[in-house]
C-alpha positions as CSV (number, residue, x, y, z in Angstrom):
1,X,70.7,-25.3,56.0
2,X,69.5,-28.2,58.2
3,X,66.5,-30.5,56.8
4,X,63.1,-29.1,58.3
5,X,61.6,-31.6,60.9
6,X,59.0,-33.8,59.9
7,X,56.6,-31.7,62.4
8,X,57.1,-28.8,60.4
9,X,57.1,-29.2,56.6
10,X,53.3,-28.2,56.4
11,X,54.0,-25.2,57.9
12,X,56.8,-24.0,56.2
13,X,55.1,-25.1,52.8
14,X,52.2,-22.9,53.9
15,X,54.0,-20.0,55.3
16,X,56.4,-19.6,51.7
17,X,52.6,-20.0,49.7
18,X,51.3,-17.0,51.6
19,X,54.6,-15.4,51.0
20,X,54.0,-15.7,47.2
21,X,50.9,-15.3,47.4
22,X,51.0,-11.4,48.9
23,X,52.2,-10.5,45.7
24,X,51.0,-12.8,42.8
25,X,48.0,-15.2,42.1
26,X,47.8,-18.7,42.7
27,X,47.5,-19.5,39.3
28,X,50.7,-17.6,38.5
29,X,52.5,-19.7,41.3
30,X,54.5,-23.4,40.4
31,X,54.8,-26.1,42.9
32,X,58.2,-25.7,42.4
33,X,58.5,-22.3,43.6
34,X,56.8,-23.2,46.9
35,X,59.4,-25.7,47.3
36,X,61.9,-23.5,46.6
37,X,60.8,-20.4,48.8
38,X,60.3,-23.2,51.5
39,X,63.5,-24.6,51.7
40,X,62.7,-28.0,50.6
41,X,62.7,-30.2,47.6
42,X,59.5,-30.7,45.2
43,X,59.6,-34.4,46.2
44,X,59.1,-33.4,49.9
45,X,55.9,-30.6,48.9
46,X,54.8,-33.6,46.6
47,X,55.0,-35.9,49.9
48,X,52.4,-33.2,51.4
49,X,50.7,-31.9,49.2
50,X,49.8,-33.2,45.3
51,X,47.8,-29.5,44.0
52,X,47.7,-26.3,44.8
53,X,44.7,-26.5,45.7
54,X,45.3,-28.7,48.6
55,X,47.8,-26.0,49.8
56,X,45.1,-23.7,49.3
57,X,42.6,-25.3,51.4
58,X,45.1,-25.7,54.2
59,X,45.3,-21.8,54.1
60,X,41.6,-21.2,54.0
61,X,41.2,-23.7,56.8
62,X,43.9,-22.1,58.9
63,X,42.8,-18.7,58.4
64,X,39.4,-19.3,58.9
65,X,39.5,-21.8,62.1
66,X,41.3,-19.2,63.5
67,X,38.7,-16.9,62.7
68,X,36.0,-19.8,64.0
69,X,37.9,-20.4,67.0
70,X,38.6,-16.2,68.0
71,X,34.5,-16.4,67.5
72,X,33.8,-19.1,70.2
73,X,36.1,-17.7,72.7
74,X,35.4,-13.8,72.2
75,X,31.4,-14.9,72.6
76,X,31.9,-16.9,76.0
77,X,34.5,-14.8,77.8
78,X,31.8,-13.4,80.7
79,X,34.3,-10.8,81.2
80,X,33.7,-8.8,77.5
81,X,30.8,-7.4,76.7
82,X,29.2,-9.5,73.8
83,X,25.9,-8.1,73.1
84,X,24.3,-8.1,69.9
85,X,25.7,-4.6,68.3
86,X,29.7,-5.8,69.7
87,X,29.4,-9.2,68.3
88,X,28.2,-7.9,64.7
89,X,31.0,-4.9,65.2
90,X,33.5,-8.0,66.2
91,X,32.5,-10.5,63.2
92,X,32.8,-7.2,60.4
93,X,36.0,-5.7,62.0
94,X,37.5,-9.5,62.0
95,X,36.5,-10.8,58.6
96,X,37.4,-7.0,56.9
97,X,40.5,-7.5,58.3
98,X,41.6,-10.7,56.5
99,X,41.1,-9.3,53.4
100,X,44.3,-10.5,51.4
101,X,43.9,-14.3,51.6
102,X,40.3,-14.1,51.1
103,X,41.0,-12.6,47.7
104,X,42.8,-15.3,46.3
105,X,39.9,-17.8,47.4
106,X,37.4,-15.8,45.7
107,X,39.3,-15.2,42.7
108,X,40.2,-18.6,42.2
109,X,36.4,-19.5,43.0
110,X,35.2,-17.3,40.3
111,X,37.6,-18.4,37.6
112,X,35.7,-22.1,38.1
113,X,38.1,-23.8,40.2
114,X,35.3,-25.8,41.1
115,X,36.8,-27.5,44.8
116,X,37.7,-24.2,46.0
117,X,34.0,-22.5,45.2
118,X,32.8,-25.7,46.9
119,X,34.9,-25.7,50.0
120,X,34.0,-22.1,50.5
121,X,30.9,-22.5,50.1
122,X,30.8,-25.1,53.0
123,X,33.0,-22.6,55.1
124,X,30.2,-19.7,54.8
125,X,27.3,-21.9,55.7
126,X,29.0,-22.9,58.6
127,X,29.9,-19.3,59.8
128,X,26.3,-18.5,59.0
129,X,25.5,-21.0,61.2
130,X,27.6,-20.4,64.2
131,X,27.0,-16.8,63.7
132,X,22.9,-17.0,63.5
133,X,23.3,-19.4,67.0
134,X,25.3,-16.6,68.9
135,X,23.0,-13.9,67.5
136,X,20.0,-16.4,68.8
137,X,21.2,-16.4,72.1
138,X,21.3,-12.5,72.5
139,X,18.5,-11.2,70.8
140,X,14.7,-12.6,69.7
141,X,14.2,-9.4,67.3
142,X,15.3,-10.3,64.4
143,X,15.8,-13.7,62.0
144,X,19.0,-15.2,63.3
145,X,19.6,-16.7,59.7
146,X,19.0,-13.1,57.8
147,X,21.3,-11.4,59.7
148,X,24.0,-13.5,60.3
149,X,24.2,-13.9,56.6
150,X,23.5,-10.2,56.0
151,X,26.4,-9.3,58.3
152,X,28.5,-12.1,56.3
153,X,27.2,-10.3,52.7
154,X,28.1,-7.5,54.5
155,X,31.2,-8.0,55.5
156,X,32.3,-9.5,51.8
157,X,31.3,-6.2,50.6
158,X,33.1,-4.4,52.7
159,X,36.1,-5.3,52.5
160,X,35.8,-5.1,48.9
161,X,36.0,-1.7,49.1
162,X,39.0,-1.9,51.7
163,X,40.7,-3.5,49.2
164,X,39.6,-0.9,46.5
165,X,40.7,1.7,48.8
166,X,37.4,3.8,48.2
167,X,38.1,7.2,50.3
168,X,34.2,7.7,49.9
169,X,33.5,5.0,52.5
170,X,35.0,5.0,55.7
171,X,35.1,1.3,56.4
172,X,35.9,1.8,60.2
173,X,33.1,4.4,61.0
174,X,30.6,2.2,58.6
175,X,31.0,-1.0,60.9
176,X,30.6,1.1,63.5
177,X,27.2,2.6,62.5
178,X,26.2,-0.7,61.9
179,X,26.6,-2.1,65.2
180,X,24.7,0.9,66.2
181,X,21.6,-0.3,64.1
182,X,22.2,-3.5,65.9
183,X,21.9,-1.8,69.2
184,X,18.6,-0.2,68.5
185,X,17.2,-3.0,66.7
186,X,17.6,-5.2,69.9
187,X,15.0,-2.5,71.4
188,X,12.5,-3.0,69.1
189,X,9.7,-5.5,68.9
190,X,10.2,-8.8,66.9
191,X,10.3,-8.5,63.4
192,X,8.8,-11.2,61.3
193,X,10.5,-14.8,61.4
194,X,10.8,-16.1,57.8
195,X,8.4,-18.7,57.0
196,X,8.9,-22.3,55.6
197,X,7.7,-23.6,52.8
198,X,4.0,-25.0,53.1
199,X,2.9,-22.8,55.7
């Protein structure tokens, strides 16, 4: 087997993690075996990475720039039609359908690995962000905060019960109505803004 280029060890580092990680949990996973299901010596993941938690970022940054970056473009492509209900239908049927790498960031989170809660964290209140500016620009009825992080809440919950495989909700037809809501609600007058404190 040749050496992997220089250009290229991050990625095949991060590709054999996600491999291992379709079946097991991070915790469960050595450095050592990511070396080994990458093709490469521990001294060369070493050179990359120094935790599995760095690896783990690199995923979660991937995965969710893509997202981040699918967002931007989907929302200023005049040629789709991006109004309120299809961007809440896009953001749901895009973030339930990452569902198996988001697992392992939660988990991890919750079992008090402390820079993962953290960087997610970060991640979510910039999503909140970009998506409460995109729900600004198409619609004055609602608080742009509340629902971008309701649809976010949402979205967690969701694919939750993707995950759990719960026949009683049909996840597709579910996102679906709530685009719908989102439809109608842009027809209706303003509901009330949240206020700040001291007013």
């Amino acid at each position: 087997m040749a050496a992997p280029r220089k250009d290229n060890v991050k990625e095949l580092i991060l590709d054999a993690a996600e491999k291992l990680l379709e079946t097991r949990k991070l915790s469960d996973i050595s450095l050592s075996e990511i070396a080994h299901t990458a093709g490469i010596s521990k001294g060369t993941l070493y050179y990359h990475y120094k935790s599995k938690n760095e690896i783990l970022f690199d995923i979660t940054d991937k995965y969710l720039d893509e997202q981040w970056n699918d967002l931007v473009r989907w929302t200023e492509d005049a040629s789709k039609d991006t109004s309120l209900n299809r961007l809440v239908k896009y953001v749901l049927e895009r973030d339930v359908s990452t569902v198996n790498m988001r697992l392992h960031f939660f988990y991890d989170a919750m079992l008090g690995n402390e820079e993962i809660r953290l960087k997610l964290l970060t991640r979510y209140r910039e999503f909140a962000e970009l998506i409460a500016g995109k729900i600004a620009e198409r619609t004055e009825s609602a608080d742009a905060q509340y629902l971008s992080w309701l649809i976010l809440l949402l979205s967690d919950g969701l694919f939750i019960h993707k995950t759990l495989r719960n026949d009683a909700l049909d996840v597709d037809a579910f996102i679906g109505q709530t685009a719908e809501y989102a439809r109608l609600l842009k027809q209706h007058t303003p509901l009330p803004q949240k206020q700040s404190d001291g007013q």
